[in-house]
C-alpha positions as semicolon CSV with decimal commas, in nm:
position;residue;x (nm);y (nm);z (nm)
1;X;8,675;11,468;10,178
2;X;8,636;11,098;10,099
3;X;8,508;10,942;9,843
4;X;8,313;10,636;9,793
5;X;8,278;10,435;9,470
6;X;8,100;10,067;9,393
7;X;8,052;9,806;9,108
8;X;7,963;9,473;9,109
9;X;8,118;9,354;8,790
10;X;7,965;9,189;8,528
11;X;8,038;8,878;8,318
12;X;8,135;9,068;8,019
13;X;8,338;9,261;8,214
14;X;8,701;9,066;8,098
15;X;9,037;9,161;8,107
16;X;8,973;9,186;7,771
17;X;8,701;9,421;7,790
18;X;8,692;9,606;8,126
19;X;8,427;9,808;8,273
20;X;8,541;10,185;8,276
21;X;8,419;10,380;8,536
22;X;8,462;10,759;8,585
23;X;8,582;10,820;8,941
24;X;8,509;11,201;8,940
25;X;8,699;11,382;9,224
26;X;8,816;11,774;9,248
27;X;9,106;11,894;9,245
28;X;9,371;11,832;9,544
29;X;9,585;11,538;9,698
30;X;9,474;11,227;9,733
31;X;9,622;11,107;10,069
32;X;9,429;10,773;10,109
33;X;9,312;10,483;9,881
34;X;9,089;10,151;10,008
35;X;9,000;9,876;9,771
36;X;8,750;9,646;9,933
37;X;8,662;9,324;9,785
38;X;8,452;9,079;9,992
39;X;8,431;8,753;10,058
40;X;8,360;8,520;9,738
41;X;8,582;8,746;9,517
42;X;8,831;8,462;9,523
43;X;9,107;8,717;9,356
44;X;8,906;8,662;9,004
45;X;8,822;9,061;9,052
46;X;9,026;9,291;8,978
47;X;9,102;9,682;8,953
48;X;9,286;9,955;8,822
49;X;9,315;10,284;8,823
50;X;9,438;10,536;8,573
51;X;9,508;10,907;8,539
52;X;9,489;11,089;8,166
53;X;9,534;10,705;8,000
54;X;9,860;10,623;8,229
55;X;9,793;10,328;8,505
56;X;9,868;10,475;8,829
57;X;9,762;10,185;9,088
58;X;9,862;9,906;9,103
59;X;10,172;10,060;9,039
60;X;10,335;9,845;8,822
61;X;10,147;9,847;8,513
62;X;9,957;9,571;8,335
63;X;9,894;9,448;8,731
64;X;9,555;9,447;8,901
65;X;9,461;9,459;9,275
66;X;9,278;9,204;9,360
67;X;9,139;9,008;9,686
68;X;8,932;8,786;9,864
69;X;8,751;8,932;10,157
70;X;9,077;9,183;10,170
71;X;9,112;9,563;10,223
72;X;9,381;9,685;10,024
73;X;9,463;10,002;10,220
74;X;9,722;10,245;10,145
75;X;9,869;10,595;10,176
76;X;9,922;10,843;9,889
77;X;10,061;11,158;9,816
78;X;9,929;11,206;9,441
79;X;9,795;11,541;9,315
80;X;9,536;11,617;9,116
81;X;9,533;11,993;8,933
82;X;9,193;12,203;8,866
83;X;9,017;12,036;8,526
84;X;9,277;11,708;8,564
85;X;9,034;11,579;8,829
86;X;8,872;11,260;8,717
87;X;9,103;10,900;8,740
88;X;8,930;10,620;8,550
89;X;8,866;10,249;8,698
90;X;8,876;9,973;8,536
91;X;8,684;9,682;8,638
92;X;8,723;9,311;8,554
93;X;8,667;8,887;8,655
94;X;8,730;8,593;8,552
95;X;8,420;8,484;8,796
96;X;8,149;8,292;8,555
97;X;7,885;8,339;8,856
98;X;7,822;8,480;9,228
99;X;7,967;8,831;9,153
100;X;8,071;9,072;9,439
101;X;8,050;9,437;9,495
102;X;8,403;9,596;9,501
103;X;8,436;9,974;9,691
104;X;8,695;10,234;9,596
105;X;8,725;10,472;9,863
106;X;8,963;10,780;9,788
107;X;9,040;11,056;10,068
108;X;9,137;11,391;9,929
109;X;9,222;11,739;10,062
110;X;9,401;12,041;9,963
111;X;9,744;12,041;9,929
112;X;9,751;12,307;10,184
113;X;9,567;12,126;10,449
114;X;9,786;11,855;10,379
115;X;10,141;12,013;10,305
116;X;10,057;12,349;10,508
117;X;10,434;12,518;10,452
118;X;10,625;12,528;10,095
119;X;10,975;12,346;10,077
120;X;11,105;12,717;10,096
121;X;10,892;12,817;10,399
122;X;11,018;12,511;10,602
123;X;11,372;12,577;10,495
124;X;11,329;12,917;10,597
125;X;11,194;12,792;10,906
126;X;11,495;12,567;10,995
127;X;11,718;12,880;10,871
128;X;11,540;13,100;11,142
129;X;11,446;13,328;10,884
């Protein structure tokens, strides 16, 4: 599955003040994350993403992606249990003007399609067993 997300921010959205937006997924792995900002968001836009309150991506915390007419692409290995299935973006500028719509495209399957043997079933595997 893959899921797409937009917002053009706002000019009260600040640093400050962010937008929060409710990036409601099911349960599963997330195995693939794109941040799109176009051309004109002159890295005055910026994102991040949080799980249950904790800051997840960028990974160092207090950061923000941000771009200008850059895909921030990336692969993941982050799981997301049954009622634990929503992450949280927050959106922000420091743009006065000319605002541009930022996507947040998530891929997620289930972690069997994705991990289809246990650690134990691959050692057991390797052990012949």
């Amino acid at each position: 599955m893959f899921y797409v997300f937009s917002k053009t921010p706002e000019i009260t959205d600040t640093k400050a003040d962010p937008f929060k937006f409710d990036l409601q997924l099911t349960a599963g792995v997330i195995h693939q994350v794109d941040v799109l900002f176009q051309n004109g968001c002159n890295h005055e836009q910026f994102v991040q993403i949080f799980h249950g309150g904790t800051q997840i991506w960028p990974s160092n915390t207090g950061e923000y992606l941000r771009g200008n007419a850059t895909i921030i692409s990336f692969r993941e290995f982050y799981e997301l249990a049954p009622g634990a299935n929503t992450l949280v973006a927050e959106f922000s500028t420091t743009l006065t003007a000319d605002f541009k719509e930022v996507i947040i495209q998530i891929g997620l399957l289930d972690k069997r399609t994705i991990q289809p043997l246990s650690f134990e079933e691959l050692l057991n595997a390797a052990a012949g067993l």
